[in-house]
C-alpha positions as a Python dict, from the first residue, in 0.01 Angstrom:
ca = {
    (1, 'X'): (0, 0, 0),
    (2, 'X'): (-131, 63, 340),
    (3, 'X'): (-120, -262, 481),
    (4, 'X'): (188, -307, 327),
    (5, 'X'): (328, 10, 523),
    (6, 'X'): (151, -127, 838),
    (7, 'X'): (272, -451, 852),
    (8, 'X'): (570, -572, 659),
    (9, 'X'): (938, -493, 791),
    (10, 'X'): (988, -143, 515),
    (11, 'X'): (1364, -260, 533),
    (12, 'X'): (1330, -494, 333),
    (13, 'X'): (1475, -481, -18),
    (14, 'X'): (1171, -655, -188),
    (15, 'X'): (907, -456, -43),
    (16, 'X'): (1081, -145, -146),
    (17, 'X'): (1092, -332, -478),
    (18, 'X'): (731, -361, -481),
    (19, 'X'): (621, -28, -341),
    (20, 'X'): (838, 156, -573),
    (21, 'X'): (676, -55, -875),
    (22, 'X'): (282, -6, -723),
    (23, 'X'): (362, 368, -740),
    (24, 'X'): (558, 400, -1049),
    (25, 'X'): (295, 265, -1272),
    (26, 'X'): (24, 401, -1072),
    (27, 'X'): (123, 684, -1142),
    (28, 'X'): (196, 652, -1541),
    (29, 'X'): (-204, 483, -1513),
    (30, 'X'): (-286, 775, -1322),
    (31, 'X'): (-170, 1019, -1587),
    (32, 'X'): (-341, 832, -1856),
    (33, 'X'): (-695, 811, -1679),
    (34, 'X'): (-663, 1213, -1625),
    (35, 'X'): (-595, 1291, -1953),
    (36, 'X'): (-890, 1069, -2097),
    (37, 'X'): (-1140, 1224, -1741),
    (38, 'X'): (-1035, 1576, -1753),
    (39, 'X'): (-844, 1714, -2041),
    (40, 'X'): (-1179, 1488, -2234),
    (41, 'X'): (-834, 1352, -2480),
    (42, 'X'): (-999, 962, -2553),
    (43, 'X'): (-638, 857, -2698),
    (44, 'X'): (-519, 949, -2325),
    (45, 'X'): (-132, 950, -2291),
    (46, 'X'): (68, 811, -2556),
    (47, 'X'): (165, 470, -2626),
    (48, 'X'): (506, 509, -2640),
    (49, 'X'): (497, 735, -2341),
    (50, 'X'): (386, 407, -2175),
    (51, 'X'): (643, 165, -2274),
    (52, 'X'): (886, 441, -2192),
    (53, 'X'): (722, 483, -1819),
    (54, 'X'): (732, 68, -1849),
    (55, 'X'): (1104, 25, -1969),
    (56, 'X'): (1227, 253, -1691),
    (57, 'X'): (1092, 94, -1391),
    (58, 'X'): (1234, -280, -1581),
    (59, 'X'): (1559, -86, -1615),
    (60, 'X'): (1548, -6, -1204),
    (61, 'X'): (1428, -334, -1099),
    (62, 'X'): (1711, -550, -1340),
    (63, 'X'): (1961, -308, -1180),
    (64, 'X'): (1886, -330, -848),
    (65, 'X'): (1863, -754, -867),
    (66, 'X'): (2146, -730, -1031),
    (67, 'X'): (2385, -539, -756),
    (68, 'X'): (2192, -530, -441),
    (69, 'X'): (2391, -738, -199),
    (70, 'X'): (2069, -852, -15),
    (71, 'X'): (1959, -1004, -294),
    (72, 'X'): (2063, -1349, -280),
    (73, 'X'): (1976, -1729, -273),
    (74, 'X'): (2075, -2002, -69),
    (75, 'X'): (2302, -2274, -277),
    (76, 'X'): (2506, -2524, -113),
    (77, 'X'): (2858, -2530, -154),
    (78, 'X'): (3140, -2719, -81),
    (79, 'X'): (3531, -2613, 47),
    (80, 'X'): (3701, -2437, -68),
    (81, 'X'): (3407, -2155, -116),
    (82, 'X'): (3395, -1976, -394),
    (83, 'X'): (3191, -1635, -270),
    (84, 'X'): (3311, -1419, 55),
    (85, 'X'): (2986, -1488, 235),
    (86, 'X'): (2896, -1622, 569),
    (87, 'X'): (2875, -1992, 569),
    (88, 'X'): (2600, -2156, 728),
    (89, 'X'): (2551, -2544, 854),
    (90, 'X'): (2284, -2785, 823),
    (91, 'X'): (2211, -3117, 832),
    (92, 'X'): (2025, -3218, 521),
    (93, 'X'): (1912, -3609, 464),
    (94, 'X'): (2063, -3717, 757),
    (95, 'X'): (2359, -3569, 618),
    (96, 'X'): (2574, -3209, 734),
    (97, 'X'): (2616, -3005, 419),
    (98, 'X'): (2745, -2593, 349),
    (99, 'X'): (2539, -2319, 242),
    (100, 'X'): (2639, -1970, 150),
    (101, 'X'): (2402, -1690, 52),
    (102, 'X'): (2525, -1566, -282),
    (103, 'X'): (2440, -1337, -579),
    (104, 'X'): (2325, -1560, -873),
    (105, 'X'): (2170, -1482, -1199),
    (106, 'X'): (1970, -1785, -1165),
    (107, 'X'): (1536, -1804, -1238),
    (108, 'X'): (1284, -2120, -1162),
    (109, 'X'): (1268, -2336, -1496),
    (110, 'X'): (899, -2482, -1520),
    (111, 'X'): (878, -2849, -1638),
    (112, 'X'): (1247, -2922, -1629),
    (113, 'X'): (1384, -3109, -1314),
    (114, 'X'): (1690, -2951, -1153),
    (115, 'X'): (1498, -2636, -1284),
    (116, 'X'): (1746, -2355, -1270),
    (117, 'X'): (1764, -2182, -1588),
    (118, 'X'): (2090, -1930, -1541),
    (119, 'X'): (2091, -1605, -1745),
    (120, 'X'): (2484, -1538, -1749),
    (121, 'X'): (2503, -1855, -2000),
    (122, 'X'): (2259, -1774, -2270),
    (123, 'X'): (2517, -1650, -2411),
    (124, 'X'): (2837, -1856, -2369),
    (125, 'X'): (2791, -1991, -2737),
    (126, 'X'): (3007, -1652, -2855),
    (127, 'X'): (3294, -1807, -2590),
    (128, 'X'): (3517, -1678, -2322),
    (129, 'X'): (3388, -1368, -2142),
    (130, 'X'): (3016, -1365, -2247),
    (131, 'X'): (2967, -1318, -1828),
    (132, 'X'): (3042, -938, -1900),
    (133, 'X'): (2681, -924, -2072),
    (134, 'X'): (2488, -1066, -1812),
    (135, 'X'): (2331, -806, -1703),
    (136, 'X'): (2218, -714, -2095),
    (137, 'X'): (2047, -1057, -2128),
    (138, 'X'): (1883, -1021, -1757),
    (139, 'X'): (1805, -630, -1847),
    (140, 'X'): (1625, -766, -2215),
    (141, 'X'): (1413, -1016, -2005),
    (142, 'X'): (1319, -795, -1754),
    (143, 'X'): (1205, -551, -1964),
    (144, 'X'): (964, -839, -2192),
    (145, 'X'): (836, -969, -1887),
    (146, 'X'): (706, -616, -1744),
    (147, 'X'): (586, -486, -2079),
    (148, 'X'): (403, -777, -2196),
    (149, 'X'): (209, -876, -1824),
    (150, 'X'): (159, -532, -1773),
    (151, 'X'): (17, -419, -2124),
    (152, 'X'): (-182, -808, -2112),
    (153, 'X'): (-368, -652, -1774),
    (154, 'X'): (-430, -360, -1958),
    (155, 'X'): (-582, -522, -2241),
    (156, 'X'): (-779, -778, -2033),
    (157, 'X'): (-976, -506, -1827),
    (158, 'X'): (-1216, -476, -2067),
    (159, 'X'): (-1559, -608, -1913),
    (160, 'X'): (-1675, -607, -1583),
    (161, 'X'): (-1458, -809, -1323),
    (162, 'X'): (-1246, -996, -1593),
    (163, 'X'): (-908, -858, -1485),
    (164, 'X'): (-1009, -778, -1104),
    (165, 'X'): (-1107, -1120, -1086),
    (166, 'X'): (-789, -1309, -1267),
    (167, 'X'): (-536, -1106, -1065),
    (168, 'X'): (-663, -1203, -754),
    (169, 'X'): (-606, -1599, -852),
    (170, 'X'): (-275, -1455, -951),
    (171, 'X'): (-168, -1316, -670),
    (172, 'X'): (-318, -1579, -436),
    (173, 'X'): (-68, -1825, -655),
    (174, 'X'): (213, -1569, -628),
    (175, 'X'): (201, -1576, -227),
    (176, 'X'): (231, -1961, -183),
    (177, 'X'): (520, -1945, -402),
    (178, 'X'): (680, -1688, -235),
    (179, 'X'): (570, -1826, 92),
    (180, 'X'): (760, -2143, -15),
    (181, 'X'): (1081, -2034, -183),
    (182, 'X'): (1124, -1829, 113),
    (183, 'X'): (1077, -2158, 342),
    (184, 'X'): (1372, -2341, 362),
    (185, 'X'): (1216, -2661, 438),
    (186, 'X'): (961, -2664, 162),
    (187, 'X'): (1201, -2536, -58),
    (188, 'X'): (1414, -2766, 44),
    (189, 'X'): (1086, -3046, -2),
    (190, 'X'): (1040, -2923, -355),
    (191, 'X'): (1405, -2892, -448),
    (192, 'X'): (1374, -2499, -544),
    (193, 'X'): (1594, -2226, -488),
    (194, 'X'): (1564, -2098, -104),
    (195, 'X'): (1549, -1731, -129),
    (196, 'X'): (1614, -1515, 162),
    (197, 'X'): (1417, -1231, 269),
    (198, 'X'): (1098, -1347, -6),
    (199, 'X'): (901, -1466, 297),
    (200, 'X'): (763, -1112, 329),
    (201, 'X'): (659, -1076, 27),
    (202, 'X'): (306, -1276, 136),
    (203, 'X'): (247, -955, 321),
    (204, 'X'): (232, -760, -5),
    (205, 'X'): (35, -1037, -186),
    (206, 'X'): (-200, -1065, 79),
    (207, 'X'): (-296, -640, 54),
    (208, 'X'): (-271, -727, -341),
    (209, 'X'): (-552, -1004, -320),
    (210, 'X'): (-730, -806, -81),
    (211, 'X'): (-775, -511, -259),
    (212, 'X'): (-824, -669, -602),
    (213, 'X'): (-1143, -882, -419),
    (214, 'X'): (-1242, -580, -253),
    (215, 'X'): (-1274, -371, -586),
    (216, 'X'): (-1429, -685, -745),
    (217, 'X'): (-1709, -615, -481),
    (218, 'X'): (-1778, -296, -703),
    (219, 'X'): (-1646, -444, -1027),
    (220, 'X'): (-1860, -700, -1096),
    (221, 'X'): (-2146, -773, -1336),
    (222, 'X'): (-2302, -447, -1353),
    (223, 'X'): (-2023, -262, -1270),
    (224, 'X'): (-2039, 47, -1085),
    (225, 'X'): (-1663, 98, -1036),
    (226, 'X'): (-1377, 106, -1308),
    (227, 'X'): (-1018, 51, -1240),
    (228, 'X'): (-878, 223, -1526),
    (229, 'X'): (-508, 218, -1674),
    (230, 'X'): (-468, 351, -1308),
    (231, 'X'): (-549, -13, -1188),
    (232, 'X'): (-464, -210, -1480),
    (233, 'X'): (-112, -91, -1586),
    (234, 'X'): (-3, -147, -1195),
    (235, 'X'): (-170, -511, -1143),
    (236, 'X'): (4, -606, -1453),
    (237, 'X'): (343, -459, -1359),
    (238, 'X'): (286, -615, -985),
    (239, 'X'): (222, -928, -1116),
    (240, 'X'): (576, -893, -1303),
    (241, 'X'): (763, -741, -1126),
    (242, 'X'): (669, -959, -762),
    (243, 'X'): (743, -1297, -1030),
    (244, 'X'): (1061, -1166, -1108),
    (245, 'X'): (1174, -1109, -724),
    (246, 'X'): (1111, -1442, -624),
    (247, 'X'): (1246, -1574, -943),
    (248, 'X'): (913, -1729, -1098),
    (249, 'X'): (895, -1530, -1450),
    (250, 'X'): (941, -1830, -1645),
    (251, 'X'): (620, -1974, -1505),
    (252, 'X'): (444, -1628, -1621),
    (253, 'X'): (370, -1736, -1963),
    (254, 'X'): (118, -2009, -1771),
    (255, 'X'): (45, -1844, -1457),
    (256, 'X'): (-102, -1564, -1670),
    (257, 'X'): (-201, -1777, -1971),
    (258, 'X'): (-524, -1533, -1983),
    (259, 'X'): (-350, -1217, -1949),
    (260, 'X'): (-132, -1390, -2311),
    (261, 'X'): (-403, -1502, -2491),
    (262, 'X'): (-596, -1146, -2459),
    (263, 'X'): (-292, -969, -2562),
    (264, 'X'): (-216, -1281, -2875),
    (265, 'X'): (-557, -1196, -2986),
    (266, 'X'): (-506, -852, -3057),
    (267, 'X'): (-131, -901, -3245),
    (268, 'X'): (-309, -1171, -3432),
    (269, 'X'): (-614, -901, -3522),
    (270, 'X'): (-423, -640, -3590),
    (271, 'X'): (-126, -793, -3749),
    (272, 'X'): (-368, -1049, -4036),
    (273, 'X'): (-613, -710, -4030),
    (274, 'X'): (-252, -520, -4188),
    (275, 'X'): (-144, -823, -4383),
    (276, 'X'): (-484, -829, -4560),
    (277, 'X'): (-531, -528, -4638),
    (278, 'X'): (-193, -495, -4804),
    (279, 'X'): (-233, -822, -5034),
    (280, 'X'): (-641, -766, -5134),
    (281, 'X'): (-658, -401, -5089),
    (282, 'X'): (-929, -427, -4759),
    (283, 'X'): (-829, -567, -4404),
    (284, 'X'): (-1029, -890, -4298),
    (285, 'X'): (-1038, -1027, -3943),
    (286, 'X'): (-959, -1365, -3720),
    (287, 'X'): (-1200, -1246, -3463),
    (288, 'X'): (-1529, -1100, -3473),
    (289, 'X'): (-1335, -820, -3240),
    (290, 'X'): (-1051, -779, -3045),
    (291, 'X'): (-953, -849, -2737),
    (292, 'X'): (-1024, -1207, -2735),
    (293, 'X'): (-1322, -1194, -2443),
    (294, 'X'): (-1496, -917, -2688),
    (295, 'X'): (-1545, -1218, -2989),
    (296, 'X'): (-1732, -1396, -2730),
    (297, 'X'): (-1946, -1098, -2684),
    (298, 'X'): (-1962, -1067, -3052),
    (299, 'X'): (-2065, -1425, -3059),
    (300, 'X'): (-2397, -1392, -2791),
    (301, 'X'): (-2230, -1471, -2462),
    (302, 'X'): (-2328, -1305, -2158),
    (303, 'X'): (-2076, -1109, -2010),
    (304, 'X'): (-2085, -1266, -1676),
    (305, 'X'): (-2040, -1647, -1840),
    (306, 'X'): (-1751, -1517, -2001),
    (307, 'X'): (-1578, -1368, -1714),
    (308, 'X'): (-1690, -1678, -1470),
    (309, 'X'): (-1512, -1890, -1768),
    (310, 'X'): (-1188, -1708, -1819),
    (311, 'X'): (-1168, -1702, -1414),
    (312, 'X'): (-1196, -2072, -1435),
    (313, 'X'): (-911, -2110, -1679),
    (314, 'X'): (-743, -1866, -1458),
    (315, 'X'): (-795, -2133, -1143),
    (316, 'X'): (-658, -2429, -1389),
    (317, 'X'): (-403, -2230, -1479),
    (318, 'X'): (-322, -2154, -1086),
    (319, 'X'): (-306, -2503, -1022),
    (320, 'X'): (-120, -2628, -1292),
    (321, 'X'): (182, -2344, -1206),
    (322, 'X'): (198, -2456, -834),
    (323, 'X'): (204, -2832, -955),
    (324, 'X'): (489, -2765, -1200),
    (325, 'X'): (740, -2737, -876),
    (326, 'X'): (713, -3148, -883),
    (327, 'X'): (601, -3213, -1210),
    (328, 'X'): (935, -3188, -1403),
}
């Protein structure tokens, strides 16, 4: 947060975004840690309390993207207009074309060329006026996306550097995107969405990588530092929450293809361990132990070849996100 508060422009609607979300679920991580430290309570704060801490900071971000007026993107458009916004001129391809900055419900659709997925039609199958629940079907992925990264961080800090360590690839990947989809000419380039204002947001990934490297230099194999749900609740919901701003959250599910398989593994565990145990009368197991990296531990591998291995999927995965913007 410091150099955040040092040196990006605090007017700025997605900084205020972001700072609001670092100290939201710092805070709910914060609680959690000091009821495990000092009250010597192992469970630590309630699940559900957590969701519920989780669910209200998706609610305020899907509200604000939803009717701030500085939140817009860049379309082009052709007379007569159909938004009351400035109208701006450029030549594009040799070629003089209209833009307007306008509201739009629209996300980044890996794989899929012309990849704008728009939320206000998922549900125009139940006909005329299915616009009005916009918001609903925006507010129900919001809320998915911040839950599951966050709770996947969560899960994934579970030996030394493992989480510290994937974040910062992470957030390295989230700052060229934003760097670009706030670029008009390499959005332009790569045929994304030009989003105004995102360019900032580097600043915020920047202090993000910095300080998850920084706390790796502690972190790692033996570690002498531990983040805590303090650290790991607020990575995850960073992660989420910064994806969401500059309209990336569809590429989540493979920028963060770690953070999902850690938190598969344990639904898979627990949900054959229940099954099991209902049909034979005793609960059997996929994995030796959940979360996923744990098995491997289970299985004889050194905790620093796991973590160098899962940060080497993380780098694969890295690439492959950033090469989906021409791959479609």
């Amino acid at each position: 947060m410091v150099p955040t508060l040092l040196f990006a422009k605090l007017d700025n609607i997605y900084i205020i975004m972001m700072l609001i979300t670092t100290v939201w679920l710092g805070a709910i991580g914060f609680l959690d840690d000091y009821i495990k430290i000092f009250r010597k309570n192992k469970e630590g704060l309630a699940g559900r309390f957590k969701i519920i801490g989780q669910v209200g900071l998706a609610v305020i971000i899907g509200i604000i993207m939803y009717s701030n007026k500085n939140i817009t993107i860049q379309q082009e458009v052709k007379l007569p207009v159909q938004y009351d916004a400035k109208i701006n001129y450029r030549v594009k391809a040799g070629k003089p074309v209209l833009f307007q900055d306008v509201p739009s419900h629209k996300t980044t659709l890996p794989f899929y060329k012309d990849n704008e997925f728009d939320y206000g039609k998922v549900l125009k199958f139940i006909g005329p006026g299915y616009e009005n629940y916009t918001l609903m079907v925006f507010m129900v992925f919001v809320i998915i996306i911040i839950t599951a990264i966050s709770n996947g961080a969560n899960i994934t800090d579970g030996i030394d550097g493992l989480a510290t360590g994937t974040s910062a690839i992470i957030g390295i990947t989230l700052a060229v995107l934003a760097y670009v989809s706030g670029n008009y000419i390499f959005s332009d380039y790569l045929n994304i969405m030009y989003i105004p204002n995102t360019g900032e947001l580097v600043i915020f990934a920047g202090a993000f990588v910095g300080a998850c490297v920084g706390f790796l230099w502690y972190n790692a194999y033996p570690a002498q530092v531990f983040m805590g749900d303090t650290g790991s609740l607020t990575i995850g919901g960073i992660i989420a929450v910064f994806a969401i701003l500059i309209r990336k959250e569809l590429m989540l599910p493979l920028l963060c293809g770690v953070f999902l398989v850690e938190n598969v593994s344990v639904m898979m565990q627990v949900g054959w361990f229940k099954i099991t145990k209902r049909k034979y009368g005793e609960g059997r197991r996929i994995f030796l132990m959940s979360p996923i990296h744990h098995h491997y531990q289970k299985k004889g591998f050194h905790e620093a070849k796991i973590v160098t291995r899962f940060w080497i999927l993380g780098i694969m995965l890295a690439i492959l996100t950033i090469v989906t913007l021409k791959l479609r």
